[in-house]
ChimeraX commands (.cxc) that place a marker at each C-alpha (Angstrom):
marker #1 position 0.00,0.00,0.00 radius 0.5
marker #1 position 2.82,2.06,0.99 radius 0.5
marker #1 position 4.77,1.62,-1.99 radius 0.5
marker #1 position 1.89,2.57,-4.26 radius 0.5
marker #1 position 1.30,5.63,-2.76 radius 0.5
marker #1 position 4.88,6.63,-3.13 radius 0.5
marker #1 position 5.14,5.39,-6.68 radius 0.5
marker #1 position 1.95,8.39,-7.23 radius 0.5
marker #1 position 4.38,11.28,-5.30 radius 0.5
marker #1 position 7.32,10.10,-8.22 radius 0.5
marker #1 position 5.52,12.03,-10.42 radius 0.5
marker #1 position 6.25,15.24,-8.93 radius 0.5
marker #1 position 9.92,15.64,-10.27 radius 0.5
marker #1 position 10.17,18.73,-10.45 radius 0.5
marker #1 position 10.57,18.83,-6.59 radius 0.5
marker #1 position 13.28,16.24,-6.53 radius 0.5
marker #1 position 15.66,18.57,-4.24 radius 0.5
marker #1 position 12.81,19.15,-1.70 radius 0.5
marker #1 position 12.69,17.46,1.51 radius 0.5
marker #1 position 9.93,16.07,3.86 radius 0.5
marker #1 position 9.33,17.68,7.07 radius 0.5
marker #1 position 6.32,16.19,7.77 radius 0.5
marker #1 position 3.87,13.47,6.72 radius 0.5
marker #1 position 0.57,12.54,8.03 radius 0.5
marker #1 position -0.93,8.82,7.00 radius 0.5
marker #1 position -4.74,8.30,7.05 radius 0.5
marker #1 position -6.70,4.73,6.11 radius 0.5
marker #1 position -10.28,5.11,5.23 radius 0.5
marker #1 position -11.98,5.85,1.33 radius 0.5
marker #1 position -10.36,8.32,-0.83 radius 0.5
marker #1 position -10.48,9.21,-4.42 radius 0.5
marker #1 position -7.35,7.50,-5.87 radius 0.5
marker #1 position -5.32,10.21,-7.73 radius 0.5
marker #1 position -1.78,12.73,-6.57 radius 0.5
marker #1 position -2.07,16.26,-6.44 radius 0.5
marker #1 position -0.09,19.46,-5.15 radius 0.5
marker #1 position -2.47,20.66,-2.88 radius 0.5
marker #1 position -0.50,23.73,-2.23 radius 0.5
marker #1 position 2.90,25.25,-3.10 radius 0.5
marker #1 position 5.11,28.18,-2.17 radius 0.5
marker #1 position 8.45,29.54,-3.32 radius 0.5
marker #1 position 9.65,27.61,-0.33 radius 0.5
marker #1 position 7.24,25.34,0.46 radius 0.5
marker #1 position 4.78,22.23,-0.98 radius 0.5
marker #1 position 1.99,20.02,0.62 radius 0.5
marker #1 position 1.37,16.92,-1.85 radius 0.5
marker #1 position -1.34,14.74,-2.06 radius 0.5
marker #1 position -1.00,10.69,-3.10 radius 0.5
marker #1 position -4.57,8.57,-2.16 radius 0.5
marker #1 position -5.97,5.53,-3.30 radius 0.5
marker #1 position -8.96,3.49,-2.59 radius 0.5
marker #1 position -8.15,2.68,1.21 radius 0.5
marker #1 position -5.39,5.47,2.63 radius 0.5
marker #1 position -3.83,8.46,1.83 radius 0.5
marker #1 position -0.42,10.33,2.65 radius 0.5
marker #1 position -0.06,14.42,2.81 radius 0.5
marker #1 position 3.48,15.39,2.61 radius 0.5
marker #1 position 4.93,18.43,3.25 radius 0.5
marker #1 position 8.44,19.68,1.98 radius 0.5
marker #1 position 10.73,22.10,1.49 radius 0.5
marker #1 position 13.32,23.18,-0.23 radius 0.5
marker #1 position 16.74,23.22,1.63 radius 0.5
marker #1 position 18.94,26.44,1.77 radius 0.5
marker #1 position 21.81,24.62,0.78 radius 0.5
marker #1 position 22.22,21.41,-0.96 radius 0.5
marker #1 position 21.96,18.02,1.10 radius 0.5
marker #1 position 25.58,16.39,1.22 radius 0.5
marker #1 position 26.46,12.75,2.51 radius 0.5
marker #1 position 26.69,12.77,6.47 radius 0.5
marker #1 position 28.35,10.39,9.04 radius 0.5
marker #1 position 25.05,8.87,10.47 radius 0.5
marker #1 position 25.46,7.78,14.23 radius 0.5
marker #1 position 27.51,4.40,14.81 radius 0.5
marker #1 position 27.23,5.44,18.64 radius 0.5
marker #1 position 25.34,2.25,20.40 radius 0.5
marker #1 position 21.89,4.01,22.03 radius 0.5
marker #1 position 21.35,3.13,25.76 radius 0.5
marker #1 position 17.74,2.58,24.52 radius 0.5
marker #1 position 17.09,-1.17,22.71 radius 0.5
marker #1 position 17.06,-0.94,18.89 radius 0.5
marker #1 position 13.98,-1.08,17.24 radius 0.5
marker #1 position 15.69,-1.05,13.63 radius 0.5
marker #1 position 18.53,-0.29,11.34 radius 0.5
marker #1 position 17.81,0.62,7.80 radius 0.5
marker #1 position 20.55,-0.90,5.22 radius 0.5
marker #1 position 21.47,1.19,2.16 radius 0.5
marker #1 position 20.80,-1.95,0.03 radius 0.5
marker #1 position 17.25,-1.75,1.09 radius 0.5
marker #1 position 17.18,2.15,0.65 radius 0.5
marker #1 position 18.22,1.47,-2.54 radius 0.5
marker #1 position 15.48,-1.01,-3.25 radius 0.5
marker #1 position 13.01,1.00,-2.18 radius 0.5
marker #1 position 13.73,3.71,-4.08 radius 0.5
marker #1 position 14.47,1.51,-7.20 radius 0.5
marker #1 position 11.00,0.07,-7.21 radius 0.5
marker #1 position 8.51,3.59,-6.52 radius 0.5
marker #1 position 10.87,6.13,-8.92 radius 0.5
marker #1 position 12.34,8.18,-6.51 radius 0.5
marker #1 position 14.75,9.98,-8.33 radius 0.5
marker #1 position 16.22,12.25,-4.81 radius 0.5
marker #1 position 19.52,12.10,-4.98 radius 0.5
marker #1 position 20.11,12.22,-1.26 radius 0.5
marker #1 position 19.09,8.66,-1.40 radius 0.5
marker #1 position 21.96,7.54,-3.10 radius 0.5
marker #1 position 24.55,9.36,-0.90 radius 0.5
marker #1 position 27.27,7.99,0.83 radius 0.5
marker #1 position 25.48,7.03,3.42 radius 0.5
marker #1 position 21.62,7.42,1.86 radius 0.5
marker #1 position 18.91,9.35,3.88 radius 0.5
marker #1 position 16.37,6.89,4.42 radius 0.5
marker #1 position 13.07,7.94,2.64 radius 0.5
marker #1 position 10.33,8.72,5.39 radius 0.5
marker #1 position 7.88,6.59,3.21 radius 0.5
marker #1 position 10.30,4.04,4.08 radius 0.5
marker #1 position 10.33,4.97,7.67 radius 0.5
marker #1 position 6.25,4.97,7.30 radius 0.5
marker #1 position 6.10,1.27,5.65 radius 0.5
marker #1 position 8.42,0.09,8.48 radius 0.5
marker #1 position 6.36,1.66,11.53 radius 0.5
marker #1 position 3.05,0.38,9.67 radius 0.5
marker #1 position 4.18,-3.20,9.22 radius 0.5
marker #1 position 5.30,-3.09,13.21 radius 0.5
marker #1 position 2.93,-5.08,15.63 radius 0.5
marker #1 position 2.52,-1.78,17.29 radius 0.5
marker #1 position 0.99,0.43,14.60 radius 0.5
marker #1 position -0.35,-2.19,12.45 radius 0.5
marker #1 position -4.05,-1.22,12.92 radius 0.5
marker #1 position -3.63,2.70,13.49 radius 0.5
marker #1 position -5.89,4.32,11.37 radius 0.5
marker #1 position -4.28,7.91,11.18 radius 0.5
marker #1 position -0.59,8.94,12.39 radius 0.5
marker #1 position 1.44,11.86,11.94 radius 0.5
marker #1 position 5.11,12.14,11.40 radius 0.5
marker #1 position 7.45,14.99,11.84 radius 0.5
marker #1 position 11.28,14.69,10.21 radius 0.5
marker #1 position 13.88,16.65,12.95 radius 0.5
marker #1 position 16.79,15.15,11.71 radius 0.5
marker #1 position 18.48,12.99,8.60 radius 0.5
marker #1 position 17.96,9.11,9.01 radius 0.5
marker #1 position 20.89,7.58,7.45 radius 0.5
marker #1 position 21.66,4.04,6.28 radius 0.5
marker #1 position 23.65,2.08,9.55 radius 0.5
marker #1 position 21.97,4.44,12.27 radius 0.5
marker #1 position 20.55,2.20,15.09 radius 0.5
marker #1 position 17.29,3.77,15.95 radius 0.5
marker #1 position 15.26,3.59,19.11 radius 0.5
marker #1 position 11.62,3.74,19.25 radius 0.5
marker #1 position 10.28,5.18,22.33 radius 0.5
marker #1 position 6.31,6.20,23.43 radius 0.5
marker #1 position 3.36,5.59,22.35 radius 0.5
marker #1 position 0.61,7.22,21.29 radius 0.5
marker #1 position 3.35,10.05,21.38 radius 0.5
marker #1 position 6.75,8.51,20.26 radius 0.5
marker #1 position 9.99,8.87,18.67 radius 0.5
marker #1 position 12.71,7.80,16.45 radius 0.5
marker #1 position 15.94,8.50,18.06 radius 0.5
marker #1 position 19.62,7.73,17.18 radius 0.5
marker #1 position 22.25,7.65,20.06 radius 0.5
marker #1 position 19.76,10.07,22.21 radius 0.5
marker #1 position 19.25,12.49,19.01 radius 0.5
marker #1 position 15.87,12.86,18.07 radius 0.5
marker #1 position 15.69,11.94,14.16 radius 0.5
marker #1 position 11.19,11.51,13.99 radius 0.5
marker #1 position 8.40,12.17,16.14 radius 0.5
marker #1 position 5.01,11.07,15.58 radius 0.5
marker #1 position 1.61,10.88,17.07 radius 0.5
marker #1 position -1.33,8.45,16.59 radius 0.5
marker #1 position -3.95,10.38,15.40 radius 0.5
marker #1 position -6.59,7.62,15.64 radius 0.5
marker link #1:1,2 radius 0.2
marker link #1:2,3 radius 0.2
marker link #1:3,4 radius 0.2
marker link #1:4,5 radius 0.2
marker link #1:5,6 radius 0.2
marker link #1:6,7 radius 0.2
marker link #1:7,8 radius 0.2
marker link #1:8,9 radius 0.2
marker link #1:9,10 radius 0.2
marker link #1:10,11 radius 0.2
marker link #1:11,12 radius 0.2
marker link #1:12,13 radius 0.2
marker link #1:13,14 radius 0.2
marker link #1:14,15 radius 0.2
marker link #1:15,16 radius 0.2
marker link #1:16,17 radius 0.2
marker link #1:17,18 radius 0.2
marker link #1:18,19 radius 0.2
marker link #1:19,20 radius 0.2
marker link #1:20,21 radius 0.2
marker link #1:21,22 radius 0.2
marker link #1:22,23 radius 0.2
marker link #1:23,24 radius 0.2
marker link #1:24,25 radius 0.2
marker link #1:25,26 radius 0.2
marker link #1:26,27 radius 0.2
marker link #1:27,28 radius 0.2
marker link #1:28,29 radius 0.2
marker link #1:29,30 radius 0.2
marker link #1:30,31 radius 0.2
marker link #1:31,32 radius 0.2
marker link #1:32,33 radius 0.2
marker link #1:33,34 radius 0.2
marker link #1:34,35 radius 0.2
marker link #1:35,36 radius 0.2
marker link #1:36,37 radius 0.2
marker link #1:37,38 radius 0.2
marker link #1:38,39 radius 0.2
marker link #1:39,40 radius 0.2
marker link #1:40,41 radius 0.2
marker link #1:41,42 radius 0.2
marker link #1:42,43 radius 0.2
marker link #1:43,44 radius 0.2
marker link #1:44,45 radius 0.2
marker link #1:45,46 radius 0.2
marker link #1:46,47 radius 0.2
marker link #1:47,48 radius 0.2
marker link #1:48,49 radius 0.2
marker link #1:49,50 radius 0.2
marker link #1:50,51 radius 0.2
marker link #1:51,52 radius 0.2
marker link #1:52,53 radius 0.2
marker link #1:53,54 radius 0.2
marker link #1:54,55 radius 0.2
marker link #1:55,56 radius 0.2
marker link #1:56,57 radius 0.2
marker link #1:57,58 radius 0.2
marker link #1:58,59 radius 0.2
marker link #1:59,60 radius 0.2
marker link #1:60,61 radius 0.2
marker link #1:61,62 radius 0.2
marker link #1:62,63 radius 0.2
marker link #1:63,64 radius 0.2
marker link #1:64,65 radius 0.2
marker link #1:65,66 radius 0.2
marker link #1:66,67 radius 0.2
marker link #1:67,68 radius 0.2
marker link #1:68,69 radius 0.2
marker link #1:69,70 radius 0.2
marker link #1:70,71 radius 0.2
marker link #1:71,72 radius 0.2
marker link #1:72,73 radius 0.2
marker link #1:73,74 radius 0.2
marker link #1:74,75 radius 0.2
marker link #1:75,76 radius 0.2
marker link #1:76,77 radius 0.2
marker link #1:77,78 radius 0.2
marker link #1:78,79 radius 0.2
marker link #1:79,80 radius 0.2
marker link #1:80,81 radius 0.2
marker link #1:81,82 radius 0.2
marker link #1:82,83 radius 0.2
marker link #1:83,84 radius 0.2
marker link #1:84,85 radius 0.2
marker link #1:85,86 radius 0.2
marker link #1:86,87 radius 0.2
marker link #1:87,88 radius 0.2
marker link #1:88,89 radius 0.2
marker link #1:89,90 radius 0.2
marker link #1:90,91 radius 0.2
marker link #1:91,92 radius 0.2
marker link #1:92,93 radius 0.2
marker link #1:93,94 radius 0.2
marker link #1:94,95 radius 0.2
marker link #1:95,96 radius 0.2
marker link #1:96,97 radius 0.2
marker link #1:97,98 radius 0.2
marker link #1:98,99 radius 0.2
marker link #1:99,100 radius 0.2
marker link #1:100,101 radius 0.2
marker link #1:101,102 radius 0.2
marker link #1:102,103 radius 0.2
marker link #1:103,104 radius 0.2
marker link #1:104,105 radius 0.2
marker link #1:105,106 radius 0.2
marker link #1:106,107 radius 0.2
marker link #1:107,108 radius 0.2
marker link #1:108,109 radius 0.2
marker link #1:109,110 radius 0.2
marker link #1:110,111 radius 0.2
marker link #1:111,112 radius 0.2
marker link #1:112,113 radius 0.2
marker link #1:113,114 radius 0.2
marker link #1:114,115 radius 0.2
marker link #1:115,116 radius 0.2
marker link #1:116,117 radius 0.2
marker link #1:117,118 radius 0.2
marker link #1:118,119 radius 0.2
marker link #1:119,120 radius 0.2
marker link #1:120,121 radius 0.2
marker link #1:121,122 radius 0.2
marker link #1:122,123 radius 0.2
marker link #1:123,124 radius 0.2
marker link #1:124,125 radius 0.2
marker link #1:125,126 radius 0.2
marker link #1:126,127 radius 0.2
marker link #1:127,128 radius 0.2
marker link #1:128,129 radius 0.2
marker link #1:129,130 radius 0.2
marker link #1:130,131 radius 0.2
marker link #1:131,132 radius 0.2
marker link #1:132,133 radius 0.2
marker link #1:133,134 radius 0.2
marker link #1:134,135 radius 0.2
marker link #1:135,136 radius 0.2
marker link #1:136,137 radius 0.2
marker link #1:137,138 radius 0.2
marker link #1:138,139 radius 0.2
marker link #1:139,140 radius 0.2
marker link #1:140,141 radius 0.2
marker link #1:141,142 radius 0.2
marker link #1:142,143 radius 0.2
marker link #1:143,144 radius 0.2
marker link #1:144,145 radius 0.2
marker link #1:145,146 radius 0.2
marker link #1:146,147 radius 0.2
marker link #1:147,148 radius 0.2
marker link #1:148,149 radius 0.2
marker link #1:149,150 radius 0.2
marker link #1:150,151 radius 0.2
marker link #1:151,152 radius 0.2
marker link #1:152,153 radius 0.2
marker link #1:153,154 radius 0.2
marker link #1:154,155 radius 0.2
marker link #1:155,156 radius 0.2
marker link #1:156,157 radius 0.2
marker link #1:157,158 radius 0.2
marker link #1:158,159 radius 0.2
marker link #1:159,160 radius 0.2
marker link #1:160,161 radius 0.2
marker link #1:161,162 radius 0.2
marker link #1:162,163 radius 0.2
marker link #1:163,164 radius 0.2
marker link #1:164,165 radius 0.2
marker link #1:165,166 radius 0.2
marker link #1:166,167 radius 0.2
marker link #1:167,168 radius 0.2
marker link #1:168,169 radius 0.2
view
């Protein structure tokens, strides 16, 4: 379901340098279709629905262009809930079309549709029906990441807080 969703947001290439700060995920009956729903010089909310759930996204467009950073090898005092592999960034990416190059750095950014699939196919948010996700920092390929909360929770790397999210529903 994911995956089809994100193939719809490929579409949008022009905004191939923008970055998502937020993203809120909502099952239920939608019009299938993808959309910009609004867009500034700086800003742009997107739109990808199908039949059963639909994503908003909202990005912007960095200052400065997105280079390759160390991503945290530090071992969190919290237990590790996952670490993302650049193979399997590079998968994912392969198979929707996303054609952001800060997935293919040196270590990639992990896509945070990626980051949604994984935290949807988890026992603990398999049957949400709406969540919300907010991007603080980078996820990179290698970073052991902590999940912490629950209805309010977080991603965090070595104590740095990469996502937060709500459950909406």
């Amino acid at each position: 379901m994911i995956r089809d969703l994100a193939r719809k947001f490929s579409a949008f290439d022009n905004l191939v340098d923008n970055v998502i700060i937020e993203l809120k995920f909502q099952r239920g009956n939608f019009t299938v279709g993808a959309e910009i729903v609004k867009a500034h010089s700086a800003m742009t909310l997107l739109r990808a629905s199908s039949t059963d759930a639909e994503i908003l996204l909202k990005m912007i467009r960095p200052r400065r262009q997105v280079t390759a950073a160390v991503g945290c090898r530090i071992q969190s005092a919290g237990k590790i809930w996952r670490v993302f592999t650049a193979s399997e960034i590079f998968e994912f990416v392969e198979e929707i079309g996303d054609k952001n190059e800060i997935h293919r750095l040196n270590p990639p950014i992990v896509p945070a549709l990626l980051i949604l699939e994984t935290l949807l196919a988890d026992e603990k948010f398999s049957s949400v029906n709406a969540l919300k996700l907010k991007f603080k920092n980078f996820v990179t390929a290698g970073e052991p990441l902590s999940l912490v909360g629950d209805k309010f929770f977080e991603l965090t790397s070595a104590g740095v807080k990469k996502v937060s999210g709500e459950i909406l529903s």
